[in-house]
C-alpha positions in Angstrom: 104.1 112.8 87.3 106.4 109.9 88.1 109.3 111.6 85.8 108.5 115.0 87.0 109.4 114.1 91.0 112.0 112.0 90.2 113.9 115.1 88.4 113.0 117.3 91.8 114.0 114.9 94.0 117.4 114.8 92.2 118.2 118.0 92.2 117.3 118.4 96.2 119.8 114.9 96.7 122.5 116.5 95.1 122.1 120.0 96.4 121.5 119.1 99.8 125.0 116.8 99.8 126.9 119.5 98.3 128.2 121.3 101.2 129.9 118.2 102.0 131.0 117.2 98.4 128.6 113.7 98.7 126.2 112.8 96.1 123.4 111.1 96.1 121.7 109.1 92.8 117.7 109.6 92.4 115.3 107.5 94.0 113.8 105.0 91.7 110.5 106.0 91.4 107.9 104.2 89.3 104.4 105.9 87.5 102.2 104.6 90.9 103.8 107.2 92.5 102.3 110.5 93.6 104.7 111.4 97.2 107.6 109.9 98.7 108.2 110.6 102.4 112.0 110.2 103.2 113.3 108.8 106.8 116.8 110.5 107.7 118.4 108.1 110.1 122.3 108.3 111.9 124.1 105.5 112.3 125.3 104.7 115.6 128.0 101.7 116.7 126.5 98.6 116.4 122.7 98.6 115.5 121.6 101.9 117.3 120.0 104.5 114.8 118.3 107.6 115.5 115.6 109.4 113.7 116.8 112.8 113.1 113.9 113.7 110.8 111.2 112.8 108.0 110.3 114.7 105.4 107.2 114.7 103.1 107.8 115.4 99.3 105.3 115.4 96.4 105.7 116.3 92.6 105.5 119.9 93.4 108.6 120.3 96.0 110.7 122.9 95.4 114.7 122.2 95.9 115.0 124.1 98.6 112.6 122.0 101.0 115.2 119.7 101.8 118.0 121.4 100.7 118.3 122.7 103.9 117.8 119.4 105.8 119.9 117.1 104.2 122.6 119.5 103.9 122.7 120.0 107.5 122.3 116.2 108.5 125.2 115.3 106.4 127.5 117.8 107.6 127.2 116.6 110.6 129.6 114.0 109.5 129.3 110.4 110.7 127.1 107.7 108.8 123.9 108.7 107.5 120.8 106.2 106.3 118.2 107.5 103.9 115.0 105.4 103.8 112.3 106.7 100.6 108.4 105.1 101.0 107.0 105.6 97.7 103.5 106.5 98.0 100.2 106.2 95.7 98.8 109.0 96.7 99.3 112.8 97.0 100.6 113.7 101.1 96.9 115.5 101.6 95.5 112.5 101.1 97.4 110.7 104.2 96.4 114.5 106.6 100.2 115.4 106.0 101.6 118.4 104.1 105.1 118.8 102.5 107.9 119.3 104.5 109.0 118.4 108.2 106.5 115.3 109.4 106.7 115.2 113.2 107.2 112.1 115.3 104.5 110.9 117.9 105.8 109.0 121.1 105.9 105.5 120.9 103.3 105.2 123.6 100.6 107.8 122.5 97.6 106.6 122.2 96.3 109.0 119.2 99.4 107.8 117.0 99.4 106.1 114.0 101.7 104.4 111.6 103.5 106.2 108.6 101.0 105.2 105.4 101.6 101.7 103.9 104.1 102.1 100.7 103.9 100.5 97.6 108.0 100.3 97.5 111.0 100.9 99.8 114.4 102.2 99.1 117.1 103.0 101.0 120.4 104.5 100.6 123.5 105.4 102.8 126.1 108.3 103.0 129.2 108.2 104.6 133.1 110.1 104.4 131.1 112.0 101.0 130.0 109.2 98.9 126.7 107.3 99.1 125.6 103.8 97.8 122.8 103.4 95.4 119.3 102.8 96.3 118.7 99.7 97.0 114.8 98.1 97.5 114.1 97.4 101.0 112.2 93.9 100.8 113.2 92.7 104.1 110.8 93.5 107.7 111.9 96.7 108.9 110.4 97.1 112.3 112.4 100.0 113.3 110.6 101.7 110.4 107.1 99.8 110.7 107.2 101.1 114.6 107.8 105.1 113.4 105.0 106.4 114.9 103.0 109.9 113.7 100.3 112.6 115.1 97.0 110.9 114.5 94.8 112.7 110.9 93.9 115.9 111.5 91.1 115.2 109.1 89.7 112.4 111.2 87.0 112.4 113.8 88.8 111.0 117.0 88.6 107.8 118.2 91.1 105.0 119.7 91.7 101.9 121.1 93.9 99.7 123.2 95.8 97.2 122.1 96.5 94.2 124.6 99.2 91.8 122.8 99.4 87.9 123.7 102.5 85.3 122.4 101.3 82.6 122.0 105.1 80.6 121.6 105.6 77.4 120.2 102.7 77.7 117.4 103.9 78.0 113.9 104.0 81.8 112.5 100.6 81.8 110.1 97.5 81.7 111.7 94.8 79.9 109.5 91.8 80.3 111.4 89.9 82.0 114.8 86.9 80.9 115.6 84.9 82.0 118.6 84.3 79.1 121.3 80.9 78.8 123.4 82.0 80.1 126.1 83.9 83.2 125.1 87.2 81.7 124.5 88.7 81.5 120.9 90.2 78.7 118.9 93.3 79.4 117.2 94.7 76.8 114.1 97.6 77.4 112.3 99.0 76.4 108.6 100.8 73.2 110.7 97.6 72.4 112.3 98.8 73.4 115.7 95.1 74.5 117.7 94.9 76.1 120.8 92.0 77.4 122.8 92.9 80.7 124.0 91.0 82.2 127.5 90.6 85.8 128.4 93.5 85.7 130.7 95.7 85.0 128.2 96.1 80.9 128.7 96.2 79.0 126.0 95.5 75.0 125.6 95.9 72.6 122.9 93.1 71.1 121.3 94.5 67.5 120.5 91.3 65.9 118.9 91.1 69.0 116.5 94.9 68.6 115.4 94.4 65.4 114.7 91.5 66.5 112.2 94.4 69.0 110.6 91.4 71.6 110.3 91.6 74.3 107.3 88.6 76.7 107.8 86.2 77.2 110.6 83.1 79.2 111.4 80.6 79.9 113.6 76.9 79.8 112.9 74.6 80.8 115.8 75.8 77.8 118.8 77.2 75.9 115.5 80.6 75.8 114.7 81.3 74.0 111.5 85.4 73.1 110.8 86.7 72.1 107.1 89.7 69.5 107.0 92.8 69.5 104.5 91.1 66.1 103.2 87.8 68.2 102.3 85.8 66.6 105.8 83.1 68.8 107.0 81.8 68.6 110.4 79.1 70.8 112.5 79.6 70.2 116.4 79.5 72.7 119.3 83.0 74.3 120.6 83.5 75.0 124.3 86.6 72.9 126.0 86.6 70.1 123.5 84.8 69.8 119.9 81.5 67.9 120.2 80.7 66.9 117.0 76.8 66.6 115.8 77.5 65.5 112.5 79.7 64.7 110.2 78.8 66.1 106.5 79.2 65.2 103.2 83.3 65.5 102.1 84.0 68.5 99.7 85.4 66.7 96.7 89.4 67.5 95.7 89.5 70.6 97.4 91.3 72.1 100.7 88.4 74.7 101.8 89.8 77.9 103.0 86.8 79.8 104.3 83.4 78.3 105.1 79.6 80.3 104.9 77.7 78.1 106.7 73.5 78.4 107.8 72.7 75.3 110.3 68.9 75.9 110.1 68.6 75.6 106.3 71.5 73.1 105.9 72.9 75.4 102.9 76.4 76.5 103.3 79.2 77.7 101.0 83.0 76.5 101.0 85.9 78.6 99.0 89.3 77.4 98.4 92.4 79.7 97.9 92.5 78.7 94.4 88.9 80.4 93.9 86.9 77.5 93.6 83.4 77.9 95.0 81.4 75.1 96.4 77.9 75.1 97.9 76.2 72.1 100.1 72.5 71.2 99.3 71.0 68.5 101.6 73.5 65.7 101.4 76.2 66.8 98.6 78.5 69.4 97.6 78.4 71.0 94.0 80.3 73.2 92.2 79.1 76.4 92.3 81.8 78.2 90.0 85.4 79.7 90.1 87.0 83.2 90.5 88.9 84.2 87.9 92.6 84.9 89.5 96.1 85.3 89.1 97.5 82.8 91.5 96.2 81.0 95.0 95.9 83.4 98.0 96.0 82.9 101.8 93.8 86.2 101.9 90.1 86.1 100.7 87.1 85.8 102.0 83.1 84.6 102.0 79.3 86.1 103.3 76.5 84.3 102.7 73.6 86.4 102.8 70.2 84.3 102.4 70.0 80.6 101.3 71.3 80.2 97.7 73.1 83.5 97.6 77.0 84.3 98.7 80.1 87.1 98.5 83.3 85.1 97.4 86.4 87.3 97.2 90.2 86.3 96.6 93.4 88.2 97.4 94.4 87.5 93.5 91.0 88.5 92.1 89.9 91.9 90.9 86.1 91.6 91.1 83.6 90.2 93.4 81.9 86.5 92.8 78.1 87.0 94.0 76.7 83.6 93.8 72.8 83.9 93.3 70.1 82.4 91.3 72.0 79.2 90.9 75.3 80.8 89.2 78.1 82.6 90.1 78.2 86.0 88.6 82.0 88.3 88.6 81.0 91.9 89.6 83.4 94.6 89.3 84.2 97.8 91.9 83.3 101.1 90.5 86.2 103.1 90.3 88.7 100.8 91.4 92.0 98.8 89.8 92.4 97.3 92.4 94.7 93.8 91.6 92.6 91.9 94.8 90.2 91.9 97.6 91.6 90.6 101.0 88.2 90.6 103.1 84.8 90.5 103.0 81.8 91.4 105.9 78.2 91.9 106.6 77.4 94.5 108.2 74.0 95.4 110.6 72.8 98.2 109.4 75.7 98.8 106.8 75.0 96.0 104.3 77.9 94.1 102.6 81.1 95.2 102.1 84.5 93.8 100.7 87.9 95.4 101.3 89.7 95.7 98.0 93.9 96.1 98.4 93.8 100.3 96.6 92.5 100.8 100.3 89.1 101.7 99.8 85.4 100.0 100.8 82.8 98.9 98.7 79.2 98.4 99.5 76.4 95.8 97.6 74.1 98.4 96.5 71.1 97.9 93.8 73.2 99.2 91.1 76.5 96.9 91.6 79.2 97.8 94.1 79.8 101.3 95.1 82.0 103.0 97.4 82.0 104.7 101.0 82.8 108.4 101.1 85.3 108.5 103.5 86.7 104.9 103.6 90.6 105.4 102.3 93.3 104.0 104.4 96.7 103.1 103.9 97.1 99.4 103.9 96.1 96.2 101.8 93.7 94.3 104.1 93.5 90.9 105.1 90.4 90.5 107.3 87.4 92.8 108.2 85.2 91.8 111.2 81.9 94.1 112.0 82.3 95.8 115.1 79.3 98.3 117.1 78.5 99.5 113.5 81.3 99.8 111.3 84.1 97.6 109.8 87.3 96.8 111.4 90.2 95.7 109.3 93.4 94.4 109.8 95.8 94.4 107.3 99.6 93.1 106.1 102.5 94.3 108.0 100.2 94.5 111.2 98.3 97.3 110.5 94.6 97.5 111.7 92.1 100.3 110.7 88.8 100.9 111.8 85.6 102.9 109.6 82.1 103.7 111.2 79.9 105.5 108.9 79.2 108.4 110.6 83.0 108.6 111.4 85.0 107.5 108.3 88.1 105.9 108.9 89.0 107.4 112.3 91.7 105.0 113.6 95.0 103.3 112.3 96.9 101.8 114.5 100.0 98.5 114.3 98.9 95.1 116.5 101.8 92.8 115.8 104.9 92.8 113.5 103.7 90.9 110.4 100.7 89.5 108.8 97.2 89.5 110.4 95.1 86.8 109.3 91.7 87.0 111.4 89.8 89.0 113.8 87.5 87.2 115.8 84.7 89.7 118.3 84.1 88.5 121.7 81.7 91.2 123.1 83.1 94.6 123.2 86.6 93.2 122.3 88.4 92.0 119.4 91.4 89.5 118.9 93.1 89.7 116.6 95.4 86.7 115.1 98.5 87.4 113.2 102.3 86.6 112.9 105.3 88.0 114.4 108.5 88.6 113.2 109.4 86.0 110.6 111.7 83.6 111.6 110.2 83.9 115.4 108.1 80.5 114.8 105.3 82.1 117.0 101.7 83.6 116.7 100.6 86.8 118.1 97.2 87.3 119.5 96.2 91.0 120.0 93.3 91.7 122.4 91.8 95.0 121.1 88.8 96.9 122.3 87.6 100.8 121.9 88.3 103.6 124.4 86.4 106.1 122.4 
């Protein structure tokens, strides 16, 4: 397949450029490959570009689909960028067809982002000759902003986006927990906290930087924080932490993500090195370790009854179900999946993780199956429950959201980089993420559905 579209898309480069005598080499494409969709942009002085047209292409394109395109763009003279996103899947499986893909305007609110890529390349041509293609590893917000008619396939439904700087705070948010009184706390990776309010304020929480906390979560009017020296505390969260009581210390370990149940005093604690601990009465054990390929800053953990949890790690492949005193590694049906960024419980759903192929799978008697109708087109990070479905947000600011009796009926962009939580206050989300690297600031997205 892979060998097959890089021939076509060959022969349509150097057809296309021949009016004008250019040439341009073959994109690069690798065997994960099933569709490319190409971004013609011209080159204005200084850093202006314009997007004079995108084009889908899959292993069947004939020469002549962008034959006449490219040879018309280029003779048009001036200096001409070619961007390729390399896709996994065929275009009908994104709602797009071969050919001319329209652009939406920046401010509709059915749009949607182009689908994530696996790899970027990106060429120019100017005065005839063209460079190679070179990877695009860099942000490119003037690409991740493109936006496109919303999925023809999907049942309608959207949501407004209300984003919040929060300058001065470092540009990784570690953890959102919700407050008592509807506010949310915000901690980053340099143990900046701030308590954000629904106008949009935001003050720091000095007594919880000083406790440099790592993980956080709430369990009815509990919220129990981890600390990078393994501290655990339970206390209630409104202006300032109250603590209740300070818990047993989780031994040589930096907890990440934190399951806890305040009635039954049983809680689990996951590190981003996979290590699984669990707290019975007055001491932490080791409950077991995912097998992974590295540490992750994207994971997750669900308990769901005393004694039994979800674990899931960025760098791990299967699912670690901790139950009957062990922890067991449960694979995805039908998925290669290299991770799993998120995991959430459900009302009425059941349990579901968010593997990175951009699919969901649901704990069902017979191991993990899953949804019909669950594909979209990013690697996840976080996956809240929201008025009966899951809502994800993923890397490179993407943010999806899947109802059952919907599928996946909205994509849509909340900041310029990674998102790292989503926190539900009522009918709203916030979501907690990065922007632009390099910016030294955290973006806080106030989300909610308009239908």
């Amino acid at each position: 397949m892979g060998l097959k579209l890089a021939i076509g898309l060959a022969i349509i480069f150097a057809i296309g450029c021949n009016g004008t005598g250019a040439t341009v080499a073959s994109i690069p494409i690798d065997d994960r490959t099933e569709s490319v969709i190409v971004i013609i942009e011209r080159l204005r002085s200084g850093d202006q570009r314009d997007v004079e047209e995108i084009v889908g292409l899959s292993a069947s394109a004939s020469a002549s689909a962008m034959e006449s395109v490219l040879r018309r763009r280029v003779a048009g003279g001036g200096k001409i960028r070619l961007v390729a996103l390399l896709l996994d899947r065929p275009l009908a499986d994104y709602g797009l067809s071969p050919g001319a893909i329209s652009l939406a305007p920046p401010d509709a609110a059915d749009s949607r982002a182009l689908p994530m890529s696996h790899a970027r390349f990106t060429t120019t041509i100017e005065g005839g000759s063209s460079s190679i293609w070179s990877r695009l590893v860099a942000p490119a917000p003037e690409i991740d902003d493109l936006r496109i008619p919303p999925d023809p396939r999907a049942p309608a439904c959207s949501f407004s986006f209300q984003p919040i700087t929060l300058d001065g705070l470092s540009t990784r948010a570690r953890l959102a927990v919700l407050a008592d009184d509807g506010a949310v706390v915000i901690g980053t990776e340099r143990f900046d906290v701030v308590r954000l309010t629904s106008d949009g304020s935001f003050t720091r929480m000095s007594e919880l930087e000083t406790l440099r906390p790592t993980a956080a979560a709430r369990d009815g009017d509990e919220v129990w924080i981890a600390t990078e020296d393994g501290r655990v505390m339970r206390g209630r969260l409104g202006a300032r932490f109250e603590m209740i009581e300070e818990l047993p210390s989780i031994p040589d370990t930096i907890p990440a993500w934190l399951a806890p149940d305040a009635i039954d005093r049983d809680a689990f604690a996951l590190s981003r090195g996979g290590i699984l601990w669990r707290l019975q009465g007055t001491a932490w054990t080791r409950a077991g370790e995912l097998s992974f390929r590295g540490e992750s800053i994207f994971g997750g953990l669900a308990r769901l009854g005393t004694g039994e949890a979800i674990a899931v790690l960025g760098t791990s492949p299967e699912v670690g179900h901790y139950f009957r005193d062990r922890l067991v590694q449960e694979p995805l049906e039908d998925s290669t999946t290299a991770g799993i960024g998120a995991v959430v419980s459900v009302p009425g759903l059941g349990t579901v993780v968010a593997p990175e192929d951009g699919t969901l799978h649901r704990l069902e008697e017979d191991g993990w199956k899953a949804l019909d109708d669950a594909s979209y087109e990013m690697t996840p990070c976080a996956a809240a429950a929201y008025q009966g479905g899951v809502f994800l947000a993923g890397r490179f600011s993407q943010v999806a959201y899947y109802h059952p009796d919907e599928g996946v009926c909205f994509m849509g962009t909340a900041a310029r980089r990674n998102l790292h939580g989503i926190v539900v206050t009522g009918d709203e989300l916030l979501v907690v993420g990065d922007d632009d690297a390099g910016m030294n600031r955290v973006i806080a997205t106030r989300v909610r559905r308009t239908r």
